[in-house]
C-alpha positions in Angstrom: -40.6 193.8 301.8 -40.6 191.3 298.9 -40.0 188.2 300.6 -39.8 185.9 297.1 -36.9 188.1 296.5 -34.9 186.6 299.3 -36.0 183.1 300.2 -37.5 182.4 296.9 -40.9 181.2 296.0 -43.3 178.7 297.4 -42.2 176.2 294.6 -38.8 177.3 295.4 -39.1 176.5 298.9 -41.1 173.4 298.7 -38.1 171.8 296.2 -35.4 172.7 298.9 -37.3 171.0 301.9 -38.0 168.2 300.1 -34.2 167.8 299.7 -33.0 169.0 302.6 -35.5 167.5 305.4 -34.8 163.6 304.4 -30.7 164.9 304.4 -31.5 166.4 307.8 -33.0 163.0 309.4 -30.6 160.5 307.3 -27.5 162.6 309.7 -29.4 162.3 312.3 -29.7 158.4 311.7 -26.2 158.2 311.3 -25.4 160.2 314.6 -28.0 157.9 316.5 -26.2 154.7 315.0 -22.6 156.0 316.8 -24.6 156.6 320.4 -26.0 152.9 319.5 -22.6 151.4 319.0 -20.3 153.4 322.0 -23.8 152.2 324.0 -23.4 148.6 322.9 -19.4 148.4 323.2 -19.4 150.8 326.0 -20.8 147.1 328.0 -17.4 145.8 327.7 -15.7 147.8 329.3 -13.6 151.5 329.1 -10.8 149.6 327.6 -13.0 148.8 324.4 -14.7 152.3 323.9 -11.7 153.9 324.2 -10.2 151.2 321.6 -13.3 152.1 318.9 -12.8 155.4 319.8 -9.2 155.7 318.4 -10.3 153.8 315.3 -13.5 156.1 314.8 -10.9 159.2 314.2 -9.2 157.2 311.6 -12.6 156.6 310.3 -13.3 160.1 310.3 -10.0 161.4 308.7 -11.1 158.7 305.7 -14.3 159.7 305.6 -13.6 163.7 305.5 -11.2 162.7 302.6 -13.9 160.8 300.9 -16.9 162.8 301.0 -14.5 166.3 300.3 -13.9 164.6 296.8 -17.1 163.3 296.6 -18.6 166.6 297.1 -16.6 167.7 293.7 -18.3 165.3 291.6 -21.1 165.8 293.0 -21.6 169.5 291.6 -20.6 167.7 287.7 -23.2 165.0 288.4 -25.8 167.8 289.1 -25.0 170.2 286.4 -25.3 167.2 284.0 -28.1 165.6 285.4 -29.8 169.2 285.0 -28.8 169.3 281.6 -30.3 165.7 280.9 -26.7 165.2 280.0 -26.9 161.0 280.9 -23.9 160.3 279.0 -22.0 162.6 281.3 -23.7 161.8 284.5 -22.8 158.3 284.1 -19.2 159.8 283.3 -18.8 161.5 286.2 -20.3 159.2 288.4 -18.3 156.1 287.5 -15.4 159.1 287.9 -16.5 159.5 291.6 -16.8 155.8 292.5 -12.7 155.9 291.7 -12.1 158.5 293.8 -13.7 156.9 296.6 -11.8 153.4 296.0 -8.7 155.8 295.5 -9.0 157.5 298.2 -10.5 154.6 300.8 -7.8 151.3 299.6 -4.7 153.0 301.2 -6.7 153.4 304.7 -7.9 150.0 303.9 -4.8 148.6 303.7 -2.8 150.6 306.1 -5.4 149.6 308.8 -5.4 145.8 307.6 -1.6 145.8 307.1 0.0 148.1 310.2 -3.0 147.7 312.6 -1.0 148.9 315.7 0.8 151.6 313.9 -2.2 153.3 313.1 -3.9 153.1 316.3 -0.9 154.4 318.3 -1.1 157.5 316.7 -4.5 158.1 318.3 -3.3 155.9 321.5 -0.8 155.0 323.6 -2.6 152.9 326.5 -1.8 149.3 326.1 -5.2 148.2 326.9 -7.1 150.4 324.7 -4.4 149.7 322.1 -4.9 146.4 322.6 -8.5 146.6 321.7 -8.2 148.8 318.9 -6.0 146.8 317.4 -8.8 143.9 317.5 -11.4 146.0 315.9 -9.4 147.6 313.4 -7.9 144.3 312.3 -12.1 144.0 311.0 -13.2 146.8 310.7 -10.8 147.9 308.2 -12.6 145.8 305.6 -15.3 148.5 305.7 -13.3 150.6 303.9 -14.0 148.9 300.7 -18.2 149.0 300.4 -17.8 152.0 302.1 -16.2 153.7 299.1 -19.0 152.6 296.9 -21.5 153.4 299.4 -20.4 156.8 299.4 -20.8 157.2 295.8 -24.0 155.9 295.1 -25.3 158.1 298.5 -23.6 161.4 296.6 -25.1 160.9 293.2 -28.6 160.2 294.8 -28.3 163.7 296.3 -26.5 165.2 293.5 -29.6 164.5 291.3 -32.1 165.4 293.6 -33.2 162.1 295.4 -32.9 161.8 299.1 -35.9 159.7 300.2 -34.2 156.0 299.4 -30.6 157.2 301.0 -32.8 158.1 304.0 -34.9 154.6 304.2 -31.6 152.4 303.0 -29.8 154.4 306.6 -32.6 153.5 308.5 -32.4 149.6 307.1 -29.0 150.5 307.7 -28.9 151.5 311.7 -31.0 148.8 312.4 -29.1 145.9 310.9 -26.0 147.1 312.3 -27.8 147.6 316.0 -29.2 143.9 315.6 -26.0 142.2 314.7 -23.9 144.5 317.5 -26.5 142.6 320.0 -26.1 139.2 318.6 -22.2 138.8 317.6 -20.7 141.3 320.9 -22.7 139.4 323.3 -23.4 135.9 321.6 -26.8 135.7 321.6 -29.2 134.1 319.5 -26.7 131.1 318.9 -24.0 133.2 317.6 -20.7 133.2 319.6 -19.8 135.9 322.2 -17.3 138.0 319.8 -17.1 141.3 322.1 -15.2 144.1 320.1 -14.4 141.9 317.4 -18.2 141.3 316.8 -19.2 145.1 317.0 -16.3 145.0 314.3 -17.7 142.1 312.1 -21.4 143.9 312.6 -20.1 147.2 311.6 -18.9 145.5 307.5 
C-alpha cells in the first residue's frame, strides 16, 4: 500500500506538524489558564465560581461568534497569503479585525450596560448573581482587546505561523495567573479585590 498517497509525503507531513503541534499546546495553554482561574476564584467561595461560571458561557457564546467569522477570513487570508497576494492579505485581514469589533462591541456593551440581565439568563441564585454581576461589570471590557486579539491570533495561523501565538499564550497564562494571585487576594501591596480582581486580571 502506497502510504504517500494517503497521508502525504515526509515534507508534507513535517509542514502539518509544524502547524498543528504549537496549535495543539497553545489550546492546551488556554484550557490550563480556565483550571488556573476556577482554582484561584474557586478560594472565595461557591458563590463566586458559580458567578464566573455564568459569565464564562457568555464568554463562550461571544467567542464561538467571533472565531466562526474569524475562521472565514481566515481561509481569504491564506489563499492570498499563498498567492503572495500582500495587497489582499492586508485587505482581508483589516476586513477580519471588523468582524471581530462587530461582532464583540454589542457583548461589550450589553455586559457593561445590562450586567444583571445578562447574567440571569445563565442564573437565577441571588448570591451567585450577585457575584456575577461584579465580575461582569469588569470583565466585560475584555471584550474590546479581545476582538483584536482574535484577529491578529487568526491571521498568524492563516499564514502559517503558530510558534509566536503559542509563546505570546504562555506570556499570556502566566500574567494573568500572577495578577489573579496579587489583586483576588491583595498581596504584594495590592488591595484584596476578590472577584472583582480575578475580573480586573482577566483585561
Amino acid at each position: 500500500m502506497n502510504l504517500k498517497k494517503y497521508i502525504g509525503d515526509k515534507a508534507f507531513m513535517k509542514t502539518t506538524l509544524a502547524v498543528a503541534v504549537p496549535l495543539m499546546f497553545q489550546q492546551l495553554v488556554t484550557s490550563s489558564v480556565n483550571l488556573i482561574d476556577n482554582m484561584q476564584v474557586g478560594q472565595l467561595g461557591d458563590a463566586a465560581l458559580g458567578g464566573v461560571a455564568a459569565v464564562n458561557r457568555y464568554y463562550m457564546i461571544a467567542t464561538f461568534g467571533t472565531n466562526g467569522v474569524l475562521a472565514a477570513a481566515a481561509i481569504f487570508i491564506a489563499q492570498y497569503f499563498g498567492a503572495k497576494n500582500m495587497q489582499k492579505t492586508k485587505e482581508s485581514f483589516r476586513f477580519s479585525i471588523l468582524c471581530g469589533f462587530a461582532i464583540m462591541i454589542p457583548f461589550a456593551l450589553s455586559g457593561l450596560i445590562f450586567p444583571e440581565l445578562i447574567v440571569k439568563f445563565f442564573t437565577d441564585d441571588a448570591a451567585i448573581l450577585q457575584q456575577g454581576v461584579e465580575y461582569i461589570s469588569v470583565a466585560a471590557y475584555t471584550f474590546f482587546p479581545m476582538a483584536l486579539s482574535f484577529s491578529i491570533n487568526n491571521a498568524f495561523r492563516a499564514c502559517g505561523e503558530t510558534k509566536k501565538p503559542l509563546v505570546i499564550g504562555i506570556l499570556t497564562a502566566l500574567c494573568n495567573t500572577a495578577l489573579n494571585y496579587v489583586l483576588i487576594f491583595g498581596k504584594l501591596g495590592f488591595p484584596e479585590m476578590q472577584i472583582a480582581g480575578a475580573a480586573l486580571a482577566t483585561v
